[in-house]
Every structure is written in structure tokens, then in C-alpha cells.
PDB file with one MODEL, atoms N, CA, C and O in Angstrom:
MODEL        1
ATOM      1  N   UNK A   1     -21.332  -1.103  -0.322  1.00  0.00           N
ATOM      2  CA  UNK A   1     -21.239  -2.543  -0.437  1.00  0.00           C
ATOM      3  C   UNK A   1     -22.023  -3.031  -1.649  1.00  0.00           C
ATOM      4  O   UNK A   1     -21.656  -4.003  -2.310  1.00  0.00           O
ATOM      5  N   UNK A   2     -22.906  -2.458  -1.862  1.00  0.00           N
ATOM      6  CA  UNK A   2     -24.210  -2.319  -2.960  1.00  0.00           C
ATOM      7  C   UNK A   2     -23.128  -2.463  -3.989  1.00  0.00           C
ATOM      8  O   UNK A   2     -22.523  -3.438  -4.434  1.00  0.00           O
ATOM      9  N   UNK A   3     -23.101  -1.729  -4.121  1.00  0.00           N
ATOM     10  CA  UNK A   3     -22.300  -1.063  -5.589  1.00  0.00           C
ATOM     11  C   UNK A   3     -20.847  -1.567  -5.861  1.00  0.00           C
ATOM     12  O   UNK A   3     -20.185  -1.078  -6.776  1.00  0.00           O
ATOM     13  N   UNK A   4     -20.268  -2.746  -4.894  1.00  0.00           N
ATOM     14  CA  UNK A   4     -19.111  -3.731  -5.193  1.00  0.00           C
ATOM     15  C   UNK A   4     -19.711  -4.487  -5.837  1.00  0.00           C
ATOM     16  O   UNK A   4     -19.344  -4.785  -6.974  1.00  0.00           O
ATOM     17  N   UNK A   5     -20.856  -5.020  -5.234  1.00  0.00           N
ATOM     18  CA  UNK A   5     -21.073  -6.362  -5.786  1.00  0.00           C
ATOM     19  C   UNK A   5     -21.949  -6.188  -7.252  1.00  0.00           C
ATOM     20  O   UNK A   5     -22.032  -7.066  -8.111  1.00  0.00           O
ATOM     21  N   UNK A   6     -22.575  -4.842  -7.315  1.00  0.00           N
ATOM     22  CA  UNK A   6     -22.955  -4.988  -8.531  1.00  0.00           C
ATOM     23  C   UNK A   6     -21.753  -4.742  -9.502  1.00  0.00           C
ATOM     24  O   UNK A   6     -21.903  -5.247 -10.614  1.00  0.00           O
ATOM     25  N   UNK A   7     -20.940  -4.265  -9.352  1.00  0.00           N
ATOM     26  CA  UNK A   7     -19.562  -3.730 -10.017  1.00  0.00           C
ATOM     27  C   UNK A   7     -19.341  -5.387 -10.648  1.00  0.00           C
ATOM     28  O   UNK A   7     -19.220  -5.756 -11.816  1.00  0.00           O
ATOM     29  N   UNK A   8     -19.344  -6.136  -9.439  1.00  0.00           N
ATOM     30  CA  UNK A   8     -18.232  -7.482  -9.722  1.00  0.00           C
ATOM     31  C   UNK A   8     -19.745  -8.205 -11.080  1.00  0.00           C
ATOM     32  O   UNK A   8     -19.506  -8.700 -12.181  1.00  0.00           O
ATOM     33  N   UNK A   9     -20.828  -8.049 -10.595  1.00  0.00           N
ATOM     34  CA  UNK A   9     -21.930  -8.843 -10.945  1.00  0.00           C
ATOM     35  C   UNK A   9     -22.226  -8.892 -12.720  1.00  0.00           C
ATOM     36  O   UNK A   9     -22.501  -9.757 -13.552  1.00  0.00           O
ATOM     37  N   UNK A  10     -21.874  -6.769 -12.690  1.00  0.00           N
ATOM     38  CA  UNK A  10     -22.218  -6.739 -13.945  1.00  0.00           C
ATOM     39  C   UNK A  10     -21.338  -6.024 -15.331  1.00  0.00           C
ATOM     40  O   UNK A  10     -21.569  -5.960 -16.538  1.00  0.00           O
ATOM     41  N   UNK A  11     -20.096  -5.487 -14.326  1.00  0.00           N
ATOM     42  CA  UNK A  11     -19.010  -5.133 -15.219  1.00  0.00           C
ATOM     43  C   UNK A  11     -17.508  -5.990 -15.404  1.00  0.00           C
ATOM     44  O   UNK A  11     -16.413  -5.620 -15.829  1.00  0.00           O
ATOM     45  N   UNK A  12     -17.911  -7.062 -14.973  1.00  0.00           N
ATOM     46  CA  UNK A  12     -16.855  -7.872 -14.866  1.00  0.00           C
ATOM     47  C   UNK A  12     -16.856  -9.246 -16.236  1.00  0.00           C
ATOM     48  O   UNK A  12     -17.921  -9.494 -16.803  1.00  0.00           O
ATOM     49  N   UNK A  13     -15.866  -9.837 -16.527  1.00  0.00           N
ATOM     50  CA  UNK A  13     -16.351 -11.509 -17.285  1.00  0.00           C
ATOM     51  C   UNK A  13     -15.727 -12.452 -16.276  1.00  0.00           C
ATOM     52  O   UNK A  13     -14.638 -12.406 -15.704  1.00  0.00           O
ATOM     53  N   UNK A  14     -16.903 -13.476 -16.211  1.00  0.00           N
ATOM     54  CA  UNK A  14     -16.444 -13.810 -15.009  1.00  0.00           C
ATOM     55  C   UNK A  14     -15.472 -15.204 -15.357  1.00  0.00           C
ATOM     56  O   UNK A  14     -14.960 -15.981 -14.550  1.00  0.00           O
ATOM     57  N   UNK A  15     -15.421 -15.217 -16.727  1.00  0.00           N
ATOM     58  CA  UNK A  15     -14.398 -16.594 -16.400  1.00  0.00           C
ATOM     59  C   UNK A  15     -12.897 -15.989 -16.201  1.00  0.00           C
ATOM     60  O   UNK A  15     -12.088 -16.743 -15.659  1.00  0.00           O
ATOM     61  N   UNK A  16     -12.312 -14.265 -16.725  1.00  0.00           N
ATOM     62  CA  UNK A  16     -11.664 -14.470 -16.277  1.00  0.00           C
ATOM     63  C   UNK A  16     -11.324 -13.717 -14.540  1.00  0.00           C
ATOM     64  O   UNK A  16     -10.244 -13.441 -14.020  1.00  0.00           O
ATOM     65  N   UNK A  17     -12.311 -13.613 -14.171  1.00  0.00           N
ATOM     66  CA  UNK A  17     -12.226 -13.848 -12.285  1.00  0.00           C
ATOM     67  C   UNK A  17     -12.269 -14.949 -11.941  1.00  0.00           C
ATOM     68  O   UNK A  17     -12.059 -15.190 -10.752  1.00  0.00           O
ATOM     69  N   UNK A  18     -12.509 -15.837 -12.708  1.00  0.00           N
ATOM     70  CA  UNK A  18     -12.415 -16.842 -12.045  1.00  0.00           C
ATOM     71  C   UNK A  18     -11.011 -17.457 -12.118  1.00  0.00           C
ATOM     72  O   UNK A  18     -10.512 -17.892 -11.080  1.00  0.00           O
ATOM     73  N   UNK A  19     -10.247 -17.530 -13.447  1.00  0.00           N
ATOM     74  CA  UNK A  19      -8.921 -17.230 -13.508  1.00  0.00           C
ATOM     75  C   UNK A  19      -8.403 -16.503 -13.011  1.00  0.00           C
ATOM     76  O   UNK A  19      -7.246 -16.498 -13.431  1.00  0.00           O
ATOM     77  N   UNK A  20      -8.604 -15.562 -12.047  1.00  0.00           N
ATOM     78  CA  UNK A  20      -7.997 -14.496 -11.583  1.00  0.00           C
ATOM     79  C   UNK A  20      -7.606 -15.087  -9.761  1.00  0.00           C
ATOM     80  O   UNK A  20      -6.620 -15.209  -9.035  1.00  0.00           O
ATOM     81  N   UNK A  21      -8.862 -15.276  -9.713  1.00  0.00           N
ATOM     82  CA  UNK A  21      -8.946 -16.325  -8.119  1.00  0.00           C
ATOM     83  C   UNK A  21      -8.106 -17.926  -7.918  1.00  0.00           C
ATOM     84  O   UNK A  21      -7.697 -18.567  -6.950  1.00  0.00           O
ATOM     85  N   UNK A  22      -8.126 -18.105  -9.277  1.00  0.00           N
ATOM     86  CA  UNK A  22      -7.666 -19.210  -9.619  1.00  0.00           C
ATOM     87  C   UNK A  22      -5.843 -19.953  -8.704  1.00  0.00           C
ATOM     88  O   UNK A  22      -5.395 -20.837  -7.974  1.00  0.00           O
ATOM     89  N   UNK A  23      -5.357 -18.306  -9.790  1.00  0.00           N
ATOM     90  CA  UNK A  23      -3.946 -17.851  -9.666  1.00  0.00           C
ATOM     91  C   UNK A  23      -3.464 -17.566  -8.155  1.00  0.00           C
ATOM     92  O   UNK A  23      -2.512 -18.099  -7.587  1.00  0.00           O
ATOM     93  N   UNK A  24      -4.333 -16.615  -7.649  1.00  0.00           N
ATOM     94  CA  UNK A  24      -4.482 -16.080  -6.340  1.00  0.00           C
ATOM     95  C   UNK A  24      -4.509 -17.623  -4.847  1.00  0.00           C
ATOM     96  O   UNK A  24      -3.730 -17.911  -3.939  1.00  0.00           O
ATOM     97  N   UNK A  25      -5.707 -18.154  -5.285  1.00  0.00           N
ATOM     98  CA  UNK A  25      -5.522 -19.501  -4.256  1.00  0.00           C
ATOM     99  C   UNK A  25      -3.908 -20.224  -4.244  1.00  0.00           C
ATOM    100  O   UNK A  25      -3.154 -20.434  -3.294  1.00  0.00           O
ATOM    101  N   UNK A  26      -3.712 -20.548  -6.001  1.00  0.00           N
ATOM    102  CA  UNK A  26      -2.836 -21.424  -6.417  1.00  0.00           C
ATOM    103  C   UNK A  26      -0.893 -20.801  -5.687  1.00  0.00           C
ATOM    104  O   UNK A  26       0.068 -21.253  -5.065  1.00  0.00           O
ATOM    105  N   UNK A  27      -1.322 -19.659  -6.290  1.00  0.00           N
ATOM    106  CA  UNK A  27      -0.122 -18.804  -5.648  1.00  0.00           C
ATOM    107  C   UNK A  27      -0.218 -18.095  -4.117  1.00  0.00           C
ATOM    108  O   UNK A  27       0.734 -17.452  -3.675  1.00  0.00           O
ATOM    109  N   UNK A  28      -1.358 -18.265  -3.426  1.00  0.00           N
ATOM    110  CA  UNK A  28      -0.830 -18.333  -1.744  1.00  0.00           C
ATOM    111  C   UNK A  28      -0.383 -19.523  -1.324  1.00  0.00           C
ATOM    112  O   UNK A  28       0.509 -19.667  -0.488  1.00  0.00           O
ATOM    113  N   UNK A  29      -1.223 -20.768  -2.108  1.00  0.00           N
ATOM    114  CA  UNK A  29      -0.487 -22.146  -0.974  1.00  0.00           C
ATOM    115  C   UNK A  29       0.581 -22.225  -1.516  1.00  0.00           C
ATOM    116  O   UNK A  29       1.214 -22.881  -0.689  1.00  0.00           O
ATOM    117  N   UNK A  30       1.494 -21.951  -2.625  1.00  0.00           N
ATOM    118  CA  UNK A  30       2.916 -21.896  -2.812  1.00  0.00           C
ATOM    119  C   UNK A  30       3.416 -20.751  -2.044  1.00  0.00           C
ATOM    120  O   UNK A  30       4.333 -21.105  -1.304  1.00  0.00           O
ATOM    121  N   UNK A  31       3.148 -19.553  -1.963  1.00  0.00           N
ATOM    122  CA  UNK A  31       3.834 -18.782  -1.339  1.00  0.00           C
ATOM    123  C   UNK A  31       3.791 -19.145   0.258  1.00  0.00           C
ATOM    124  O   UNK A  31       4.912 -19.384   0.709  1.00  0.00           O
ATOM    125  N   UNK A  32       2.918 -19.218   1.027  1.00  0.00           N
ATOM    126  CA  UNK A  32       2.674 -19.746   2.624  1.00  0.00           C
ATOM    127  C   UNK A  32       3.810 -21.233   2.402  1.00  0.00           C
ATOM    128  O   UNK A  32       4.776 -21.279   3.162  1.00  0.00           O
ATOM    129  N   UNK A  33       3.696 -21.964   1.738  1.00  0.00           N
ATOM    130  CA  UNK A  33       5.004 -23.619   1.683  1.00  0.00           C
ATOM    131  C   UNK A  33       6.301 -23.483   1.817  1.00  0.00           C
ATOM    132  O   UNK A  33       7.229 -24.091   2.352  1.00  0.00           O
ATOM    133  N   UNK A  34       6.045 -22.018   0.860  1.00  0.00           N
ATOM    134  CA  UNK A  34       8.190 -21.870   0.546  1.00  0.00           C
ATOM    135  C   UNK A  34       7.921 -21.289   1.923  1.00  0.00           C
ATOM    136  O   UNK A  34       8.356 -21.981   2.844  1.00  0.00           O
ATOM    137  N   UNK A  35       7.118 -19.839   2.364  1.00  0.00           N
ATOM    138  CA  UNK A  35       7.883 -19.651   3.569  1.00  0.00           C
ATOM    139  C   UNK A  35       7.923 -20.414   4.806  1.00  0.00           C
ATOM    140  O   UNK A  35       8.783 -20.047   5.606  1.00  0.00           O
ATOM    141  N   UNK A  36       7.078 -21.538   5.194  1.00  0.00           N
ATOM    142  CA  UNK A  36       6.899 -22.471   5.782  1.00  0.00           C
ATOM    143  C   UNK A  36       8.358 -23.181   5.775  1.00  0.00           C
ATOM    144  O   UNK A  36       9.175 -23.402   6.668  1.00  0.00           O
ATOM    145  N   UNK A  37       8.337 -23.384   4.689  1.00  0.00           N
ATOM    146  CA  UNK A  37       9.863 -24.637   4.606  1.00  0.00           C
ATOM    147  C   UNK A  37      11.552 -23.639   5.195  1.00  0.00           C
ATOM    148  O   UNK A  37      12.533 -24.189   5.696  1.00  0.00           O
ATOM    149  N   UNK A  38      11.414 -22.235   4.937  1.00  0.00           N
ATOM    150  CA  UNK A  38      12.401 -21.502   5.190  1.00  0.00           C
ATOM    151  C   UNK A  38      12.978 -21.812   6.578  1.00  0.00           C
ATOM    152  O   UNK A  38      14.094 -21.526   7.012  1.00  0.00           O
ATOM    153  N   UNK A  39      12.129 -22.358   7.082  1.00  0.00           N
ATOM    154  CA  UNK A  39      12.944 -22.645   9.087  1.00  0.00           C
ATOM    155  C   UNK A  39      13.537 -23.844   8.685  1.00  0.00           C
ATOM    156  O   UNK A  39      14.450 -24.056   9.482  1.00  0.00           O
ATOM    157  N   UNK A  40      13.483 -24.714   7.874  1.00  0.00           N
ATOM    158  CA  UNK A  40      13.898 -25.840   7.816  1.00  0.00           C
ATOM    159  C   UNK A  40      15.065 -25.551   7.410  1.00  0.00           C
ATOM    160  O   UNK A  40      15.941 -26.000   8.149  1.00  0.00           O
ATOM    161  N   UNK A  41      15.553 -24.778   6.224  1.00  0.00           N
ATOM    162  CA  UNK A  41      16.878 -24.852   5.460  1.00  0.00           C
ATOM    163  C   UNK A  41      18.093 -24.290   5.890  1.00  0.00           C
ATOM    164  O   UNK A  41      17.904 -23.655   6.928  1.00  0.00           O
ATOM    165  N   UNK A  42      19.106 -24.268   5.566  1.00  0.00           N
ATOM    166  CA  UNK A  42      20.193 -23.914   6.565  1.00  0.00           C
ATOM    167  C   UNK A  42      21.295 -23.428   5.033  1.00  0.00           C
ATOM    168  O   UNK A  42      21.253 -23.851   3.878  1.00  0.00           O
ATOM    169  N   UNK A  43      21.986 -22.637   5.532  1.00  0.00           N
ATOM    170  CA  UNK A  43      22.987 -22.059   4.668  1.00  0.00           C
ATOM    171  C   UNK A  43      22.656 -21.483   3.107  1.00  0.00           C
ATOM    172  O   UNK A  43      21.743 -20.661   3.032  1.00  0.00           O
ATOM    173  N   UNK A  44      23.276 -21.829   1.994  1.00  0.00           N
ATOM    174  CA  UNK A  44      23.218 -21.433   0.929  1.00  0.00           C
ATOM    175  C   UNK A  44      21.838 -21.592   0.138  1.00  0.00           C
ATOM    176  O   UNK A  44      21.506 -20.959  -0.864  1.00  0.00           O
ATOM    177  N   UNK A  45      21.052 -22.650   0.858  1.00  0.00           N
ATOM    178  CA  UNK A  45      19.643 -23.211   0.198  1.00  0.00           C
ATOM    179  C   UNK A  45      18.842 -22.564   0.585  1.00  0.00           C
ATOM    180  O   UNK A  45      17.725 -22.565   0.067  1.00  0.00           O
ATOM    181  N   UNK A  46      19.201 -21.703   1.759  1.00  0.00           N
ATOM    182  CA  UNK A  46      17.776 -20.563   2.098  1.00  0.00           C
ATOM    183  C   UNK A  46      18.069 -19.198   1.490  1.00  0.00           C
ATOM    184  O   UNK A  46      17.148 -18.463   1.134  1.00  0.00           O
ATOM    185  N   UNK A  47      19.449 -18.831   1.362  1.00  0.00           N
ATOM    186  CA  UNK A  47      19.760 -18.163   0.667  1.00  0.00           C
ATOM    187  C   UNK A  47      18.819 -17.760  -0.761  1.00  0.00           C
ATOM    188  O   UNK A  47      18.263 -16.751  -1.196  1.00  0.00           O
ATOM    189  N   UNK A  48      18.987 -19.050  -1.149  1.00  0.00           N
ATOM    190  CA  UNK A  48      18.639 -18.947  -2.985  1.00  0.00           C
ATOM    191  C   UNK A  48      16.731 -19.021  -2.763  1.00  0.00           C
ATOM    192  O   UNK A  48      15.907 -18.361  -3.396  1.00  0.00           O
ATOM    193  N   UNK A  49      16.415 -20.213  -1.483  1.00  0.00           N
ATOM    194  CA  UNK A  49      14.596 -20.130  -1.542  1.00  0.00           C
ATOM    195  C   UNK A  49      14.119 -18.783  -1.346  1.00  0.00           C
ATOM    196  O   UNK A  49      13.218 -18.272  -2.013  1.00  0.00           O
ATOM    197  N   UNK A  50      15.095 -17.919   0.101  1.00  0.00           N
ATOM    198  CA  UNK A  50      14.411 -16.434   0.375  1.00  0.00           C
ATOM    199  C   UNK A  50      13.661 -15.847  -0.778  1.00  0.00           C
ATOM    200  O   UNK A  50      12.480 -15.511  -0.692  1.00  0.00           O
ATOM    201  N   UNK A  51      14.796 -15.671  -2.471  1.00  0.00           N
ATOM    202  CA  UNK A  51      14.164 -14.206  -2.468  1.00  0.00           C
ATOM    203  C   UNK A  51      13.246 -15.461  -3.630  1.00  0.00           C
ATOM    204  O   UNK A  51      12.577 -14.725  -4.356  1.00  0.00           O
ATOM    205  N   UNK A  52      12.987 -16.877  -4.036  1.00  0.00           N
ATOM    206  CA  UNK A  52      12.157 -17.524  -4.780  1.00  0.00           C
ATOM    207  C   UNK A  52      10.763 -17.272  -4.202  1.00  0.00           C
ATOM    208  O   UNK A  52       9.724 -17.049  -4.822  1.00  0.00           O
ATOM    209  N   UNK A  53      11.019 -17.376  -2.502  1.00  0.00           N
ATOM    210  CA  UNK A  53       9.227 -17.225  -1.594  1.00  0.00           C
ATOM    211  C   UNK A  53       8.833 -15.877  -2.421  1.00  0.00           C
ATOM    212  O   UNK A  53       7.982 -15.925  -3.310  1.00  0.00           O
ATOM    213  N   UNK A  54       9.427 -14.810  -2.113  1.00  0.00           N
ATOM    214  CA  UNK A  54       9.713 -13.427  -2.244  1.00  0.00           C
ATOM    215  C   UNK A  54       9.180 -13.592  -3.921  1.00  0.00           C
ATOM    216  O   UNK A  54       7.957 -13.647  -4.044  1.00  0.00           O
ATOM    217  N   UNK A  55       9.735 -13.648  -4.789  1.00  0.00           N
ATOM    218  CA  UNK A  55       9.580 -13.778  -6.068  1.00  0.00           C
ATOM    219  C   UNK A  55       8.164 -14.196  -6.739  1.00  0.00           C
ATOM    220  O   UNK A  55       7.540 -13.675  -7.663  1.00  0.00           O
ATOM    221  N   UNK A  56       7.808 -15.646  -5.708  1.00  0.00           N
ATOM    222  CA  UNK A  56       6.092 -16.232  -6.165  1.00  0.00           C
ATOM    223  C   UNK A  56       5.546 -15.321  -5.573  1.00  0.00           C
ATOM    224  O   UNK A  56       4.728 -14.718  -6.268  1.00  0.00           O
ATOM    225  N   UNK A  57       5.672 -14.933  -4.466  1.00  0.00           N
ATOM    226  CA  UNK A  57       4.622 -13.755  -3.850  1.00  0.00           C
ATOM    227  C   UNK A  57       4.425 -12.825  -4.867  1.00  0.00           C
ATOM    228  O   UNK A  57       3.389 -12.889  -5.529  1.00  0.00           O
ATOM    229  N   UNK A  58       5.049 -12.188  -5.034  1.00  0.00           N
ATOM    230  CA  UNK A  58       4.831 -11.078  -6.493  1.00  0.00           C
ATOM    231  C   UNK A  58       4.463 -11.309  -7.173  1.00  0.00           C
ATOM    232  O   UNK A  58       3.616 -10.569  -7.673  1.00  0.00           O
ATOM    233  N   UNK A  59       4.883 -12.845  -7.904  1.00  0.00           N
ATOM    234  CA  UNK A  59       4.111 -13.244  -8.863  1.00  0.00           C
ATOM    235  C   UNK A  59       2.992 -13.089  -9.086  1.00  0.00           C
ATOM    236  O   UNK A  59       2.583 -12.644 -10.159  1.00  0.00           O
ATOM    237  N   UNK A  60       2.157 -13.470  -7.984  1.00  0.00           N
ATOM    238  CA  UNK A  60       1.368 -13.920  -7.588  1.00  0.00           C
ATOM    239  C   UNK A  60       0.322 -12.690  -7.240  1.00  0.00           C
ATOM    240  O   UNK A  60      -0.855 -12.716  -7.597  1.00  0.00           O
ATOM    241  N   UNK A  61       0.816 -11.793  -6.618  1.00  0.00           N
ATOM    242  CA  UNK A  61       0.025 -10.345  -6.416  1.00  0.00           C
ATOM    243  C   UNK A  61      -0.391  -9.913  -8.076  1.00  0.00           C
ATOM    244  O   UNK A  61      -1.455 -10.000  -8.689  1.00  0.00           O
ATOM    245  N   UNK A  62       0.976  -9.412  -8.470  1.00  0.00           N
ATOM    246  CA  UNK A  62       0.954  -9.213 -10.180  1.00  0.00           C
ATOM    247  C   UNK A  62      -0.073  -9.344 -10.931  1.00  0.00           C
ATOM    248  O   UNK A  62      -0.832  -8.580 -11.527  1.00  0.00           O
ATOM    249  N   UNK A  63       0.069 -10.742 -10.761  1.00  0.00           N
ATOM    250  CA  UNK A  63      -1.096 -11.706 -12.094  1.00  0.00           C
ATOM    251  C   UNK A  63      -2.379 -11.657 -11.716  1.00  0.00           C
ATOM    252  O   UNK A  63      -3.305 -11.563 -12.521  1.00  0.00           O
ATOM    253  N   UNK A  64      -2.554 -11.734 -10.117  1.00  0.00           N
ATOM    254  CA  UNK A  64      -4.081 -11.873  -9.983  1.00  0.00           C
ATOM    255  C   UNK A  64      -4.879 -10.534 -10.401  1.00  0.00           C
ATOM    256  O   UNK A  64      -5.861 -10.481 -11.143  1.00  0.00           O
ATOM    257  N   UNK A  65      -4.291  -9.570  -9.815  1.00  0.00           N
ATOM    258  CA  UNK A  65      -4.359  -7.983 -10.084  1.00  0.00           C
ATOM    259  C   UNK A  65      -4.412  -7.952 -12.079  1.00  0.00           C
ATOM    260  O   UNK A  65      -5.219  -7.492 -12.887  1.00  0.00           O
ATOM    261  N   UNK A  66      -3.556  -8.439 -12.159  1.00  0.00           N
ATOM    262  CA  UNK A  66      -3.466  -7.987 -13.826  1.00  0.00           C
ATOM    263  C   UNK A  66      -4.425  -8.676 -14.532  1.00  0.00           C
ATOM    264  O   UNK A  66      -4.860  -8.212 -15.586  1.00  0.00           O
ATOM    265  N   UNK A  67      -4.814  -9.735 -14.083  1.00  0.00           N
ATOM    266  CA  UNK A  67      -6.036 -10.488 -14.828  1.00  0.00           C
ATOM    267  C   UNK A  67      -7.473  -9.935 -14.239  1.00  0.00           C
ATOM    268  O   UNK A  67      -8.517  -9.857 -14.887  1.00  0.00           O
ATOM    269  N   UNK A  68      -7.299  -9.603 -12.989  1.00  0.00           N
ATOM    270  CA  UNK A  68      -8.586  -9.005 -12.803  1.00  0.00           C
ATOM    271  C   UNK A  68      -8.776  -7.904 -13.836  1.00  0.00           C
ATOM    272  O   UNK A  68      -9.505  -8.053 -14.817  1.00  0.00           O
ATOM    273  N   UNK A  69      -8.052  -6.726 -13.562  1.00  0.00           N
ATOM    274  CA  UNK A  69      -7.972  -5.632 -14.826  1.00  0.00           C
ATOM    275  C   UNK A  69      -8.793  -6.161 -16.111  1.00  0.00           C
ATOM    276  O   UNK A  69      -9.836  -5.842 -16.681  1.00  0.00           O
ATOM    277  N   UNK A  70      -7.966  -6.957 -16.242  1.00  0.00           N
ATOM    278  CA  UNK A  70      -8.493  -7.915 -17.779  1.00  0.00           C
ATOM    279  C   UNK A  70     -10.169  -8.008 -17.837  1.00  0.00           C
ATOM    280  O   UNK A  70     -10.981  -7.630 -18.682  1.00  0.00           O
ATOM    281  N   UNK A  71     -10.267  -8.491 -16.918  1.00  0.00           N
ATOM    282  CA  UNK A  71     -11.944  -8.917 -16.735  1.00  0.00           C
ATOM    283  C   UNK A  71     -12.744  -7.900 -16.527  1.00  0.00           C
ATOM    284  O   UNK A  71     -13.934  -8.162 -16.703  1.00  0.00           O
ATOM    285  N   UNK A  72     -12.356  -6.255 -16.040  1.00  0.00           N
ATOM    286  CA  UNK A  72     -12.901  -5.864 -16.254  1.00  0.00           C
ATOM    287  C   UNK A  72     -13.719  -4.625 -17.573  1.00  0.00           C
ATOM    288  O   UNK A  72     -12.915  -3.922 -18.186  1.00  0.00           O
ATOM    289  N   UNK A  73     -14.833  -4.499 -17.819  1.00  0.00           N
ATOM    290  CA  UNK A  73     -15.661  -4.028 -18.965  1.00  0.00           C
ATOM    291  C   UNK A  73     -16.615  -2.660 -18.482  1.00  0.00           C
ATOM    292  O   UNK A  73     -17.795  -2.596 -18.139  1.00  0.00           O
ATOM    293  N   UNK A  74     -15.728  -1.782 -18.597  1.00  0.00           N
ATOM    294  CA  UNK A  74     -16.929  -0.346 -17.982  1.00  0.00           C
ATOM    295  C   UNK A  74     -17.477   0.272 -19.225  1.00  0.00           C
ATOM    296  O   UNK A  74     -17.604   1.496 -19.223  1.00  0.00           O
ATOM    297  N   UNK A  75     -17.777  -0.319 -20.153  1.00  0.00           N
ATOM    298  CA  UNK A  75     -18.879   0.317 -21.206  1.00  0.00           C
ATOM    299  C   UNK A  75     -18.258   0.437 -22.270  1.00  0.00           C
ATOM    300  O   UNK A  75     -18.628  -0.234 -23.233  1.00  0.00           O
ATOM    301  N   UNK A  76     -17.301   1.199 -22.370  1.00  0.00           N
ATOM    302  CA  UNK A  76     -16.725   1.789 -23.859  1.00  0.00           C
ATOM    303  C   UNK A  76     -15.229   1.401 -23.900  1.00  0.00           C
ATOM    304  O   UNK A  76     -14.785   0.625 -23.054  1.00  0.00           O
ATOM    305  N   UNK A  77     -14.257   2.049 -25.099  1.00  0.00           N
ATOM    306  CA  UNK A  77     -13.353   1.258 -25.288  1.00  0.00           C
ATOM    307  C   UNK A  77     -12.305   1.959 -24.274  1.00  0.00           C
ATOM    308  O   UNK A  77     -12.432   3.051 -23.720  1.00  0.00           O
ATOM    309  N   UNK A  78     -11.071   0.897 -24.166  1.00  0.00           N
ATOM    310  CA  UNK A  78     -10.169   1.069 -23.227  1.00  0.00           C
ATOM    311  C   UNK A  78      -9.207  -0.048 -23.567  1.00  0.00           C
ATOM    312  O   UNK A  78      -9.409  -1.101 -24.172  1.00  0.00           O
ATOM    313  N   UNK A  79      -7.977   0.510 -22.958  1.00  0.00           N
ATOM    314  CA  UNK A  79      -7.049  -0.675 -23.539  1.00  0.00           C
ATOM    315  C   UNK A  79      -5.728  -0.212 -22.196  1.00  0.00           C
ATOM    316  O   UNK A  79      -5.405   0.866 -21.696  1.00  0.00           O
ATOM    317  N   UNK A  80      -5.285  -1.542 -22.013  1.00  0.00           N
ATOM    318  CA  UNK A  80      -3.759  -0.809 -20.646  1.00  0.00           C
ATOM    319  C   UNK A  80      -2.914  -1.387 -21.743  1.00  0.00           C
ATOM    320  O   UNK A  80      -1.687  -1.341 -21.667  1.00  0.00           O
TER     321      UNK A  80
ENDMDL
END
């Protein structure tokens, strides 16, 4: 547990975790809405929202994950 938080404390930049969390909050309450609204819709319109919920979700995994990466700094050079 030690050694997460120093990980996050001292090999990380934290503005962009904080962009990283940012994305992550921003893209669950869109993803939890669309699927929320999915009981509501009927025929061709849930059709097309399904795979949009489906779509921000990923988004949303993706970016937070890929910006964390970003933020992090283990000493020497590296590049993805």
C-alpha cells in the first residue's frame, strides 16, 4: 500500500492525474445517463444509443488509462 502511494506521490505529474480523473468522473456520469436512459427508448433509437453508451464507456476507459500512462515519470527516458 506503501509503495502505491509513494508511486502516485512521487513518480507521477500530477496535473496530468488530475486530467486523468478529470475524464474518468466526466465520462462515468455520461456513461451511467446513456445507460440509464436505455429503458426509456423504444425501437430504432435504442438501437443507435446501445452501442453510443458502449462507445463513451471505452472512451472513457481508453483516455483515462492513456493519460495516466502520460503522467507517469520512472527516471529515465521512455516513450509509448
Amino acid at each position: 500500500m506503501y509503495r502505491l502511494l509513494d508511486c502516485i506521490a512521487q513518480e507521477h505529474i500530477y496535473g496530468l492525474v488530475a486530467v486523468a480523473a478529470f475524464i474518468c468522473v466526466i465520462g462515468s456520469v455520461l456513461s451511467t445517463h446513456m445507460s440509464a436512459r436505455l429503458t426509456q427508448w423504444k425501437g430504432r433509437r435504442r438501437l443507435v444509443q446501445l452501442p453510443l453508451a458502449g462507445l463513451i464507456t471505452g472512451a472513457t476507459i481508453w483516455s483515462t488509462h492513456f493519460i495516466a500512462m502520460l503522467s507517469y515519470n520512472p527516471g529515465y527516458a521512455h516513450g509509448y
